[in-house]
N, C-alpha and C positions, 0 to 999 in steps of 0.2 A: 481485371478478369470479371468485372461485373455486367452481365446481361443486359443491364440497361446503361453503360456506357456513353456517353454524347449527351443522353437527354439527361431528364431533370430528376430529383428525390426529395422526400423529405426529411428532415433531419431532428432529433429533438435537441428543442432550446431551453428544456430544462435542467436543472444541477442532475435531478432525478427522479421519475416520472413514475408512480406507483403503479400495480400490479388491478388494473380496475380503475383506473384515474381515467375520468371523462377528458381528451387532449382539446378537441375542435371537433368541429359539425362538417360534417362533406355539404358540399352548397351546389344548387345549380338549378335548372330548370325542373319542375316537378311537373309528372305528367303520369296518369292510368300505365300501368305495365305491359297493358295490349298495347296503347300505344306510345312507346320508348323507342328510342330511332334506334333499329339493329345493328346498324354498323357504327355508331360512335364507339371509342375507347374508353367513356369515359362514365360509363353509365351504372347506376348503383338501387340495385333495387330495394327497396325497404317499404317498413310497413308491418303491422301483426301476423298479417300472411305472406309477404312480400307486394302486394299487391300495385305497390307506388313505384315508380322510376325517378330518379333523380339525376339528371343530366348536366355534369359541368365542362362538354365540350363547346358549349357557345360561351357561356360565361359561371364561373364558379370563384371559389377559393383556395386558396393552396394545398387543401387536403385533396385537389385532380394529381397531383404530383407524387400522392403513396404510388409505390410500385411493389408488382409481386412478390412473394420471398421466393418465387421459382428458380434453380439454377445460381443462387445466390452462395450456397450454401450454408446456408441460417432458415433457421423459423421462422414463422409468424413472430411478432410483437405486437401489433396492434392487430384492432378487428371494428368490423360496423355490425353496432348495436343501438336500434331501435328507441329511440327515447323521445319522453314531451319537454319542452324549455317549460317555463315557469307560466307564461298563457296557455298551454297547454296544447301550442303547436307542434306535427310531428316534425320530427329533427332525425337527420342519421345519421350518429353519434360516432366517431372514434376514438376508441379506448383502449390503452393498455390491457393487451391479456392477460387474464387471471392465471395464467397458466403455458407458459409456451408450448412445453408439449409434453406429454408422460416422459417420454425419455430423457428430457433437460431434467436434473437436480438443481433446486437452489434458486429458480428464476427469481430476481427480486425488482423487474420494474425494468425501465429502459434508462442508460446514463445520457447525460449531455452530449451529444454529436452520433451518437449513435442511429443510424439510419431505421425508419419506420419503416416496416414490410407489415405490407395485408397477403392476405389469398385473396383473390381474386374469382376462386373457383374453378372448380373443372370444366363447369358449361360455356365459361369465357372462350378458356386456352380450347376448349375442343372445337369452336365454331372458327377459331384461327389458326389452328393447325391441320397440315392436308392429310388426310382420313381420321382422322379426331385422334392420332394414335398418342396417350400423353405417356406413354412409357419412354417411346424413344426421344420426347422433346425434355424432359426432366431428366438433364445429362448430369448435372452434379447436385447430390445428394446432401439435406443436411447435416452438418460439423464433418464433412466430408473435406477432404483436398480437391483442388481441381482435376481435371482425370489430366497424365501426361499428354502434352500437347496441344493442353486448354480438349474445348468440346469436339468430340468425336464424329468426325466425318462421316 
């Protein structure tokens, strides 16, 4: 019942991954944000303003394989957060969130096999869904059941 069925995820290969724990860096082609190729999947803006794109649909690392927490019914866990490696080149960093969501009690980190979900954003899902409407594509809600019959016609 997972939205991204067939394709690929990433998974944590730790015993257990703290709450802010730097995981891996998204990797991929870096290019000015005017110009980032609009229709790739795979494209990550960063930067102090967002100003950079970072493109791993030609060639990247296994952090192109996070998928969204949409329709999952789970939160966010991870997130990209802006960071310099030790030269002090930009990186765009995924990390353990500090916090899944107000309404989660108790978040402590993500366990071993447990699937990494980002958001992805609303401006992604809006430019790929038809009239931007993301009410009705956000069919199963988080710590929700599936709605009977899986997704809603």
């Amino acid at each position: 019942d997972h939205p991204a069925y067939g394709v690929f995820g990433l998974y944590c290969a730790l015993a257990h991954a703290k709450p802010g724990q730097w995981l891996l860096d998204y990797v991929g082609r870096v290019t000015l944000g005017e110009d980032q190729n609009k229709k790739s999947d795979y494209v990550s803006d960063f930067g102090e303003h967002s100003e950079l794109a970072c493109d791993a649909n030609v060639w990247g690392n296994e952090a192109r394989f996070l998928n969204d927490f949409r329709n999952t019914g789970q939160y966010p866990n991870v997130e990209f957060n802006f960071r310099r490696d030790k030269n002090g080149e930009f990186r765009q960093g995924v990390y353990v969130k500090e916090v899944k969501e107000a309404k989660e009690k108790g978040f402590d980190g993500i366990k071993q096999d447990e699937e990494l979900l980002v958001s992805y954003g609303k401006s992604y899902w809006r430019s790929r869904v038809d009239g931007g409407d993301l009410t009705e594509f956000v069919w199963r809600l988080p710590n929700q059941p599936m709605p009977p019959g899986g997704k809603p016609n």
